[in-house]
Backbone as XML, in Angstrom:
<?xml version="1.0"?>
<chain id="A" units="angstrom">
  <residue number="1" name="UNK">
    <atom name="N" x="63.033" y="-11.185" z="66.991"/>
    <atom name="CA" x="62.903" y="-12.155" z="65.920"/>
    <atom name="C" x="64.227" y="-12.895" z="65.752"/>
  </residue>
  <residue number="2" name="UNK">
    <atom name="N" x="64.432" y="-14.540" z="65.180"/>
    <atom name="CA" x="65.613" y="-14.761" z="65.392"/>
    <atom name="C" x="66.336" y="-14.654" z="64.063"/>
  </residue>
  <residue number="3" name="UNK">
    <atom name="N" x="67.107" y="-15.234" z="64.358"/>
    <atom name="CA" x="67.992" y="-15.012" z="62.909"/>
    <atom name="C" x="67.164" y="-16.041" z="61.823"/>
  </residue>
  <residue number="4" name="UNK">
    <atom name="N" x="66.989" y="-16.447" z="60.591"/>
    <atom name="CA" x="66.379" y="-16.492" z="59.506"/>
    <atom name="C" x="67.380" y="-18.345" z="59.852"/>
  </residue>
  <residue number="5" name="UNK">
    <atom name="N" x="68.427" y="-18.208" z="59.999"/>
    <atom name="CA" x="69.073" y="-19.461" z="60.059"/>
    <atom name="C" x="69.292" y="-20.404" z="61.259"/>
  </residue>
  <residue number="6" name="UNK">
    <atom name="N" x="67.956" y="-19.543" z="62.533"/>
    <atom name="CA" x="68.135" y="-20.262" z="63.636"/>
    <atom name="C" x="67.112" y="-21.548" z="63.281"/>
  </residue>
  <residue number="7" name="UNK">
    <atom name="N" x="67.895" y="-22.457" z="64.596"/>
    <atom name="CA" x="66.894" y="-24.004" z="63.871"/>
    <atom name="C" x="65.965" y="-23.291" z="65.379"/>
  </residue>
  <residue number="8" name="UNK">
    <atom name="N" x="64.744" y="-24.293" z="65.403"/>
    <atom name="CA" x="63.692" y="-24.114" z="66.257"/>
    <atom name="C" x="64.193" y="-24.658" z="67.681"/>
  </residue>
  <residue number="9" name="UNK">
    <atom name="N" x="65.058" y="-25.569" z="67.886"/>
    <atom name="CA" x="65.205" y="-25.876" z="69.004"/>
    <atom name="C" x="66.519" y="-25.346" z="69.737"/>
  </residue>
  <residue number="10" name="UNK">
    <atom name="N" x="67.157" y="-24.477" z="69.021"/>
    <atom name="CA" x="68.011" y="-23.969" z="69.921"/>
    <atom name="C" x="67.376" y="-22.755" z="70.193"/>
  </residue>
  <residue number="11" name="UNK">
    <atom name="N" x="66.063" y="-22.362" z="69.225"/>
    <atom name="CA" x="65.096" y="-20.661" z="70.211"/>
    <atom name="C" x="64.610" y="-21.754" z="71.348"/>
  </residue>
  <residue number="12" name="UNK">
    <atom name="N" x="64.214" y="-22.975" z="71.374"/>
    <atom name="CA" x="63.474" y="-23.947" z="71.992"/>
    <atom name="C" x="64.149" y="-23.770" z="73.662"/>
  </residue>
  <residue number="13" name="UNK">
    <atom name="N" x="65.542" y="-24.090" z="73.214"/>
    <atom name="CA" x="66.350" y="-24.270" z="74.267"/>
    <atom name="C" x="66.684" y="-23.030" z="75.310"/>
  </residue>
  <residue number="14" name="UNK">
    <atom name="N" x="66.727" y="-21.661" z="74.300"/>
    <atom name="CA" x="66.944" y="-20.706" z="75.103"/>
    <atom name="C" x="65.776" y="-19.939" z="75.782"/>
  </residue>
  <residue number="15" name="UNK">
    <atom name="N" x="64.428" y="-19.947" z="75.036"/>
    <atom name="CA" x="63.457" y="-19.531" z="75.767"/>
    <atom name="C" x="63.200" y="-20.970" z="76.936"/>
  </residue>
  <residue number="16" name="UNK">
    <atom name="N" x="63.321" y="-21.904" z="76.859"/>
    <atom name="CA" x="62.600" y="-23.245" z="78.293"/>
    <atom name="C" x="64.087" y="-22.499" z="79.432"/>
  </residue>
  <residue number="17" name="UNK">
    <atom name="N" x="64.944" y="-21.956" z="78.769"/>
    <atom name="CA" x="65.896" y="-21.678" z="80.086"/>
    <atom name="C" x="65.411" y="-20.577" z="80.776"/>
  </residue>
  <residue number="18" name="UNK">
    <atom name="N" x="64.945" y="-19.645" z="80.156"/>
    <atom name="CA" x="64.887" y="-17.695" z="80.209"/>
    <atom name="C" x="63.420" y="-18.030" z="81.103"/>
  </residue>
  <residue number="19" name="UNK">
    <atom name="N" x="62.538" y="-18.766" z="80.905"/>
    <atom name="CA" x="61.224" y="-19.047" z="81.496"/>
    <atom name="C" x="61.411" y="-19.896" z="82.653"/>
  </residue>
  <residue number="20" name="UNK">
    <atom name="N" x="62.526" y="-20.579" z="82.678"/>
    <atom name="CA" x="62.435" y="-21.885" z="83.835"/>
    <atom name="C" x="61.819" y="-23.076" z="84.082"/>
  </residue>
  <residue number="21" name="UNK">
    <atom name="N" x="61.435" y="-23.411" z="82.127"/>
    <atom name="CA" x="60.901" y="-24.242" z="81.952"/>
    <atom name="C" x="61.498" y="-25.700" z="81.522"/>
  </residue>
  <residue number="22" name="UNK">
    <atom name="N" x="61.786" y="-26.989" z="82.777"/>
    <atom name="CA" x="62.415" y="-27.725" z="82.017"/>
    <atom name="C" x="61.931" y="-28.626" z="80.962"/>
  </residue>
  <residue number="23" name="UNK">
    <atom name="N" x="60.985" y="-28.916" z="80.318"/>
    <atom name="CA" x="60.285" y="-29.255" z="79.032"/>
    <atom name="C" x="59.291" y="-28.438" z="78.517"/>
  </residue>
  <residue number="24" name="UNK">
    <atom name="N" x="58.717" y="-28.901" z="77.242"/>
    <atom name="CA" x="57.935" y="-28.649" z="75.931"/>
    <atom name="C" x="57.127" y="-29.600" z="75.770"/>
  </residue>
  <residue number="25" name="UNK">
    <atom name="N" x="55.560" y="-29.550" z="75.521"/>
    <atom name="CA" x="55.229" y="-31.005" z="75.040"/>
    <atom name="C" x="53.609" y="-30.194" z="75.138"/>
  </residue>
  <residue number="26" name="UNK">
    <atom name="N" x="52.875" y="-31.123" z="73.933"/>
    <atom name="CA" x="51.824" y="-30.318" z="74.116"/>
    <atom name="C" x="50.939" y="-30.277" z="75.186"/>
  </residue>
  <residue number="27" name="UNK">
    <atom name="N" x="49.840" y="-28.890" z="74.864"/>
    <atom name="CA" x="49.625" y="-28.232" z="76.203"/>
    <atom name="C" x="49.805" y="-27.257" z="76.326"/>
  </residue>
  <residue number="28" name="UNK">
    <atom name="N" x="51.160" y="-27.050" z="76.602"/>
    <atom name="CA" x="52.106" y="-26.004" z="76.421"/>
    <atom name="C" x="52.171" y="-25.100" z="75.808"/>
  </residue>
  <residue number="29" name="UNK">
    <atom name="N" x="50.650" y="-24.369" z="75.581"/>
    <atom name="CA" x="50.424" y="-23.354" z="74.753"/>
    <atom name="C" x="51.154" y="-21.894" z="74.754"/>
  </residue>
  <residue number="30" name="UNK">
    <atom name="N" x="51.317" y="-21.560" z="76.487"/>
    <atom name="CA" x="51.938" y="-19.916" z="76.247"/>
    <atom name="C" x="53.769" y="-20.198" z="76.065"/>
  </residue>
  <residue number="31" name="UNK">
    <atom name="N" x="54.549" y="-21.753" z="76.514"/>
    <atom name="CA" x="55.665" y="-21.853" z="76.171"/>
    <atom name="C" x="55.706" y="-21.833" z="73.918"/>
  </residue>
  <residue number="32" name="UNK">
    <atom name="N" x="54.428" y="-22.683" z="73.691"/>
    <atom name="CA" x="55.098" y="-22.915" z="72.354"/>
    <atom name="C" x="54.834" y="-21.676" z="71.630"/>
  </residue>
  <residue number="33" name="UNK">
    <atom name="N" x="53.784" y="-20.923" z="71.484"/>
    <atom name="CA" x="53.707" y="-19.580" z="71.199"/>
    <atom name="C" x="55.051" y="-18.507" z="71.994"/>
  </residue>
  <residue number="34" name="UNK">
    <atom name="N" x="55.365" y="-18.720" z="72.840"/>
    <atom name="CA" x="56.594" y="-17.985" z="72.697"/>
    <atom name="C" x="58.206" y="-18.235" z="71.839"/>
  </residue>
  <residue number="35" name="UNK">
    <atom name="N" x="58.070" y="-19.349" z="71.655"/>
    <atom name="CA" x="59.372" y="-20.022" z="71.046"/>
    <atom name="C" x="58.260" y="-19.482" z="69.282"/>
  </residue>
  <residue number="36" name="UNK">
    <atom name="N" x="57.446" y="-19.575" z="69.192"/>
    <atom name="CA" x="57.281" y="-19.565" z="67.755"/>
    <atom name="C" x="57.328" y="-17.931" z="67.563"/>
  </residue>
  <residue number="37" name="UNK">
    <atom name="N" x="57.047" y="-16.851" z="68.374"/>
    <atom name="CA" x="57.165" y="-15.600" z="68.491"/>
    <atom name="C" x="58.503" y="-15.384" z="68.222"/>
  </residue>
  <residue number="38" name="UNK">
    <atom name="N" x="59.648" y="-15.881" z="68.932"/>
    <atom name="CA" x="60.938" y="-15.856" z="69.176"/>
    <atom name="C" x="61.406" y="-16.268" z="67.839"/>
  </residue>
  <residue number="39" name="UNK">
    <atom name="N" x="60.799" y="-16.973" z="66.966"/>
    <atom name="CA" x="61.232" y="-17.533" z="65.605"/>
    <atom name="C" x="60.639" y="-16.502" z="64.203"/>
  </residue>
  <residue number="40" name="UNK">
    <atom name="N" x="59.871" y="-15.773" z="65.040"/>
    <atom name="CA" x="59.309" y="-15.084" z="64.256"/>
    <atom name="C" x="57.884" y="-15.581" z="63.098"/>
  </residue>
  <residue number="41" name="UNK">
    <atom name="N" x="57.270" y="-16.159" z="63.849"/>
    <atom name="CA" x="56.100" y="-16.968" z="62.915"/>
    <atom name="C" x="54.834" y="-16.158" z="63.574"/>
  </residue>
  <residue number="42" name="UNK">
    <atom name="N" x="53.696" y="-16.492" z="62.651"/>
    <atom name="CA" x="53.515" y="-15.739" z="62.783"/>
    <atom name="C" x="51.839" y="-16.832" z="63.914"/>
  </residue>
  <residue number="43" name="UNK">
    <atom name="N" x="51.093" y="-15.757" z="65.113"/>
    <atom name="CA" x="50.336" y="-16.847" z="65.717"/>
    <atom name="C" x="49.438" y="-17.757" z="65.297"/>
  </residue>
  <residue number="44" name="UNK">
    <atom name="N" x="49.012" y="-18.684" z="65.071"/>
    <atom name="CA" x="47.306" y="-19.306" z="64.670"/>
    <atom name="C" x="47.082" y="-20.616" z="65.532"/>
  </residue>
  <residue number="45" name="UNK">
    <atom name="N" x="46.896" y="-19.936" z="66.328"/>
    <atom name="CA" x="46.005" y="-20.910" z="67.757"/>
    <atom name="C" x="46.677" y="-21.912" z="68.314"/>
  </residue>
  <residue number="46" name="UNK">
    <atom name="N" x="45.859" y="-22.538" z="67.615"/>
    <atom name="CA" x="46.339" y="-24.090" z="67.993"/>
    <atom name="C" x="47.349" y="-24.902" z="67.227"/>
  </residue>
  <residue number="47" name="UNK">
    <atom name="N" x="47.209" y="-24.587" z="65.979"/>
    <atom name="CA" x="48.082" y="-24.930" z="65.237"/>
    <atom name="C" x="49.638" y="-24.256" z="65.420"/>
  </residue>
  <residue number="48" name="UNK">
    <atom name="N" x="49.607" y="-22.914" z="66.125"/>
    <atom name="CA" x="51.115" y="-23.031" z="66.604"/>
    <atom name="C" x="51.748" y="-23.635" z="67.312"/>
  </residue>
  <residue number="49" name="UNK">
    <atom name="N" x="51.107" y="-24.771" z="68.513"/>
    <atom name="CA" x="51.943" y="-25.499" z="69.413"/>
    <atom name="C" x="52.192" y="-26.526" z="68.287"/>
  </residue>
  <residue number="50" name="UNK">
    <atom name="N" x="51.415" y="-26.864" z="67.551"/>
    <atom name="CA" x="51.172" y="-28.027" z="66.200"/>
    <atom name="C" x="52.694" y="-28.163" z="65.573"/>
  </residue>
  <residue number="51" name="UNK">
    <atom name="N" x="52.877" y="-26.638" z="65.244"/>
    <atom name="CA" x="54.110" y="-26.538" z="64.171"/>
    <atom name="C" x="54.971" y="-26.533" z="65.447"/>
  </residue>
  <residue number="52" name="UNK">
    <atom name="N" x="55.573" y="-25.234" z="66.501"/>
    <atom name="CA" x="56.903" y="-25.771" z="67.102"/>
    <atom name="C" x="56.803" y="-27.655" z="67.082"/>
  </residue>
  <residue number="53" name="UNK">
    <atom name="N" x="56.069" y="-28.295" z="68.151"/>
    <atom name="CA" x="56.192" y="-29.397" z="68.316"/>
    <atom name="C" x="56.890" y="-30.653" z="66.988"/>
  </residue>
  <residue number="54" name="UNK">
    <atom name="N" x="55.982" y="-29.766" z="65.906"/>
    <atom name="CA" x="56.681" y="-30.883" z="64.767"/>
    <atom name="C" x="57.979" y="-30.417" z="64.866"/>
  </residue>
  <residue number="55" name="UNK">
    <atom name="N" x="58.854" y="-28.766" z="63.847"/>
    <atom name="CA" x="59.856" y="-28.576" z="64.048"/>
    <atom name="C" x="60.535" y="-28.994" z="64.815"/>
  </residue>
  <residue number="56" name="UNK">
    <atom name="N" x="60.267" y="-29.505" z="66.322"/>
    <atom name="CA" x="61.249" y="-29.798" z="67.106"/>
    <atom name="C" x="61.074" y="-31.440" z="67.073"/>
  </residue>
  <residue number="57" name="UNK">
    <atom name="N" x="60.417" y="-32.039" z="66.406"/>
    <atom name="CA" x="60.625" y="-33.832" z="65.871"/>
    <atom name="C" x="61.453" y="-34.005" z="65.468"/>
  </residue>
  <residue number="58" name="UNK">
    <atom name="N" x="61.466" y="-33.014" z="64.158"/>
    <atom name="CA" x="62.482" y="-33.206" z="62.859"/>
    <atom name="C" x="64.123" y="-32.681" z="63.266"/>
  </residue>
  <residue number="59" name="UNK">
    <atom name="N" x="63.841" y="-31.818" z="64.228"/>
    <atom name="CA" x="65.335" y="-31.301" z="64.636"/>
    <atom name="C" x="65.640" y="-31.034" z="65.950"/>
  </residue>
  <residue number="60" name="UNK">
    <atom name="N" x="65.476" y="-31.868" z="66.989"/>
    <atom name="CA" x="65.455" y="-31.777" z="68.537"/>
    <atom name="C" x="66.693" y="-31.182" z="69.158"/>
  </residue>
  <residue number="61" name="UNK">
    <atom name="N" x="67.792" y="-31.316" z="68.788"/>
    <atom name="CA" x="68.976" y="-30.422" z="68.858"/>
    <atom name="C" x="69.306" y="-31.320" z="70.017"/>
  </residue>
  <residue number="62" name="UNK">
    <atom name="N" x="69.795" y="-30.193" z="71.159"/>
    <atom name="CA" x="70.050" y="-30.554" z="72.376"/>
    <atom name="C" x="69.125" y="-31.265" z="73.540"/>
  </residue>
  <residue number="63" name="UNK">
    <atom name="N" x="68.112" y="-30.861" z="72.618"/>
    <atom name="CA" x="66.321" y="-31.123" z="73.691"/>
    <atom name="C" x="66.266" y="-32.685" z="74.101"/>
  </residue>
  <residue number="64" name="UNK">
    <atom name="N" x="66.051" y="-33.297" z="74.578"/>
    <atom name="CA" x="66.022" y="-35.038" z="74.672"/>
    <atom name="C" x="64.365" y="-35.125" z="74.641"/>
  </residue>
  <residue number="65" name="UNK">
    <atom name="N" x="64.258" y="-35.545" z="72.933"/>
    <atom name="CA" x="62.378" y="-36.233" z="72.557"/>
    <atom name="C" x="61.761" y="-37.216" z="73.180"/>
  </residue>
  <residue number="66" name="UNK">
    <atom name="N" x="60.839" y="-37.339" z="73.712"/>
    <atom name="CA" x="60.343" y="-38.609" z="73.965"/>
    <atom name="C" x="58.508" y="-38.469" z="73.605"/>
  </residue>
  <residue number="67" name="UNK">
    <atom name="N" x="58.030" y="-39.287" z="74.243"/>
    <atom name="CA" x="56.443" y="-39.403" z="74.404"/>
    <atom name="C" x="56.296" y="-39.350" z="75.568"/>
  </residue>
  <residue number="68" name="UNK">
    <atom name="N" x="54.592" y="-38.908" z="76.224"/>
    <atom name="CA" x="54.190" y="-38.926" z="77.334"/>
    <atom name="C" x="52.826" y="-39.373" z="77.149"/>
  </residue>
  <residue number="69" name="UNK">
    <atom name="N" x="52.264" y="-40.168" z="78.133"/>
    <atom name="CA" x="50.793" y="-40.397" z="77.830"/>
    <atom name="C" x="50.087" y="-39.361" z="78.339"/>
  </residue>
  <residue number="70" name="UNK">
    <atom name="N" x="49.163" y="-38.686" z="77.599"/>
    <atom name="CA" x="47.897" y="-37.717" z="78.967"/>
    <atom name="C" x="47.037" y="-39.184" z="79.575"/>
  </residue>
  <residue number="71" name="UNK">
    <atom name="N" x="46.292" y="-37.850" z="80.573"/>
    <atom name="CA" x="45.578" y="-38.510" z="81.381"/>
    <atom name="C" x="43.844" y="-38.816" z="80.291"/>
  </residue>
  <residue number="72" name="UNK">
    <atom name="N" x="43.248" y="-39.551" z="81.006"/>
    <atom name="CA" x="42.009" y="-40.336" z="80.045"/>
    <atom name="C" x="41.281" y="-39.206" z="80.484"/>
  </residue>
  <residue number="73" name="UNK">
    <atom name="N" x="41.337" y="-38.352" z="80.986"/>
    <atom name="CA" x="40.082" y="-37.727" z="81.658"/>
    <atom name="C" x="40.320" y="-35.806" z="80.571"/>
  </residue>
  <residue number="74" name="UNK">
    <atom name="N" x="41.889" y="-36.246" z="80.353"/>
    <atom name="CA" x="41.866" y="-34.711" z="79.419"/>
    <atom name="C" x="41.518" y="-34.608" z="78.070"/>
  </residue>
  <residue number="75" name="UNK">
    <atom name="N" x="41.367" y="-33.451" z="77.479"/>
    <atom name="CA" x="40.986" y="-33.514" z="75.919"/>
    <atom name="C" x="41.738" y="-34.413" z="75.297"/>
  </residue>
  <residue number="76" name="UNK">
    <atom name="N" x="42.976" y="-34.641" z="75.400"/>
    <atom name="CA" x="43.744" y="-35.398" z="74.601"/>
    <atom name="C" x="43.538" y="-36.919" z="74.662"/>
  </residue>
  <residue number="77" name="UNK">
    <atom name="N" x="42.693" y="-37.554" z="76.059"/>
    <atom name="CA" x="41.989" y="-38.812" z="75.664"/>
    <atom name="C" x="42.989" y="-40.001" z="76.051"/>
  </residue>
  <residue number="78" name="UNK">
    <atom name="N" x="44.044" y="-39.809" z="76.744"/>
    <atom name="CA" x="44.802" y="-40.825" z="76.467"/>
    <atom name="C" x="45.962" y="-40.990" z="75.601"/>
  </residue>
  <residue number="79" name="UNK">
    <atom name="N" x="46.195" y="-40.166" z="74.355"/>
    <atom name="CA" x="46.782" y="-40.490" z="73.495"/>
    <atom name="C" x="48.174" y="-40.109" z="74.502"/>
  </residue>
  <residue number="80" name="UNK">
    <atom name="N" x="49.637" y="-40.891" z="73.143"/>
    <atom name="CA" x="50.521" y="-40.468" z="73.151"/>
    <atom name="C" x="51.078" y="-38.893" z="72.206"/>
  </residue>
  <residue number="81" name="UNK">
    <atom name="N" x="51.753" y="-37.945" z="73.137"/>
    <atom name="CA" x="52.103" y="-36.748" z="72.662"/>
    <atom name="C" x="53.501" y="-36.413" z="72.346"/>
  </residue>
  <residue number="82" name="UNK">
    <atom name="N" x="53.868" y="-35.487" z="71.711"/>
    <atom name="CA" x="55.381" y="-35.227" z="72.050"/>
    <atom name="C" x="55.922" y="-34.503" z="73.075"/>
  </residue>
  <residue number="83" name="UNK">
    <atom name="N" x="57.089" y="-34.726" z="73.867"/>
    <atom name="CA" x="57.808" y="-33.793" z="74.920"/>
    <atom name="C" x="59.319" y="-33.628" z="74.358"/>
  </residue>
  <residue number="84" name="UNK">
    <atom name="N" x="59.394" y="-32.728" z="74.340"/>
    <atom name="CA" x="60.638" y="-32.349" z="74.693"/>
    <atom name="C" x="61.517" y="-32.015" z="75.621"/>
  </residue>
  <residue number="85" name="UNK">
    <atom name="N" x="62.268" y="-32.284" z="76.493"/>
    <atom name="CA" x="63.124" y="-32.053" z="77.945"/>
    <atom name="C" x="64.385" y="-31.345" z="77.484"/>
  </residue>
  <residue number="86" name="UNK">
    <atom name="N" x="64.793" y="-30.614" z="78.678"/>
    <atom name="CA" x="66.121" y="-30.137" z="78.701"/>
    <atom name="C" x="67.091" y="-31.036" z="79.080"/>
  </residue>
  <residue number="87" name="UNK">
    <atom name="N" x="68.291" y="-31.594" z="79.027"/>
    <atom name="CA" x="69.187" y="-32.679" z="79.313"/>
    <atom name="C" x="69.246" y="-31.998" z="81.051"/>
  </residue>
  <residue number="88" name="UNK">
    <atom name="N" x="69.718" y="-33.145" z="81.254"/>
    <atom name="CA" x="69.830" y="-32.690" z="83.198"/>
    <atom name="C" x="70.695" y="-31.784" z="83.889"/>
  </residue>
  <residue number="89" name="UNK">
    <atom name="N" x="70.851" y="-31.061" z="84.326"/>
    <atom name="CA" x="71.605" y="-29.904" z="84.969"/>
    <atom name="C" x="71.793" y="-28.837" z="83.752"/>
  </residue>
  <residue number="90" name="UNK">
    <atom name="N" x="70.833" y="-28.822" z="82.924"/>
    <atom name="CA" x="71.505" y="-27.263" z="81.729"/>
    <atom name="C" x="70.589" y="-26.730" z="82.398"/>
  </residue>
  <residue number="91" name="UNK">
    <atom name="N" x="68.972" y="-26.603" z="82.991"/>
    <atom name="CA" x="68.629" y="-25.548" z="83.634"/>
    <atom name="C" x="69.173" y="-25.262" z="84.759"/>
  </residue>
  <residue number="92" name="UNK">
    <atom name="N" x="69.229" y="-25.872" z="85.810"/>
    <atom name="CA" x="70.208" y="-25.869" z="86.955"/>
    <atom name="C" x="71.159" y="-24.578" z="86.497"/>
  </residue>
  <residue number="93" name="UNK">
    <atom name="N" x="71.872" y="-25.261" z="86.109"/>
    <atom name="CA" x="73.618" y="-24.472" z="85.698"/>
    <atom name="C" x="73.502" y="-23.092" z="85.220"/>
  </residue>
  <residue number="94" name="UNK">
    <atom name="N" x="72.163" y="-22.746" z="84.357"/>
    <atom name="CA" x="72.259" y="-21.773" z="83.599"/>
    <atom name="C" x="71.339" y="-20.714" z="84.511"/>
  </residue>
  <residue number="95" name="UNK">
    <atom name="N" x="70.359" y="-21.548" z="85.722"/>
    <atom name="CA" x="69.678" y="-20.531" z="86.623"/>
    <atom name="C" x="70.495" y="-19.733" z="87.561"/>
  </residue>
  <residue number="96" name="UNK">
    <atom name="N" x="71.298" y="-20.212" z="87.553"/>
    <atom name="CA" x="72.524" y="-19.884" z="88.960"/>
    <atom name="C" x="73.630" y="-18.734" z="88.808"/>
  </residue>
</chain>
């Protein structure tokens, strides 16, 4: 569990390293349930990728936010989603 005063995107940052994952964005169901495990929340489905994803709007830290379109053919229809990325060479550097 993390500390009570960790923000979400630095558990964000250290579980996408520990997994070898270089982004977040929905979808991403067994990454965002682990960062919300790691925060200590507690699971509810779908709505947990719901909450990391917001938390990490409001406070992206080191993460670099953007949008991604899905494809027309997935549940999501097209829309625009949130991603979150790791800046370039912090997984690199930190796999090695």
């Amino acid at each position: 569990m993390a500390n009570p005063r960790s923000r979400v995107c630095d558990v964000a940052v250290s579980v996408m390293i520990e997994t070898g994952n270089p982004s977040v964005m929905y979808g991403d169901e067994w990454l965002c349930h682990q960062i919300a495990k790691r925060m200590g929340w507690e699971p509810d489905g779908p709505w947990t990728t719901r909450r990391v994803l917001a938390a990490l709007a409001r406070t992206p830290g080191e993460l670099i936010a953007g949008k991604v379109r899905m494809p027309s053919d997935c549940c999501a229809r097209g829309q625009w989603v949130r991603h979150f990325e790791l800046p370039e060479g912090m997984l690199k550097t930190n796999i090695e």
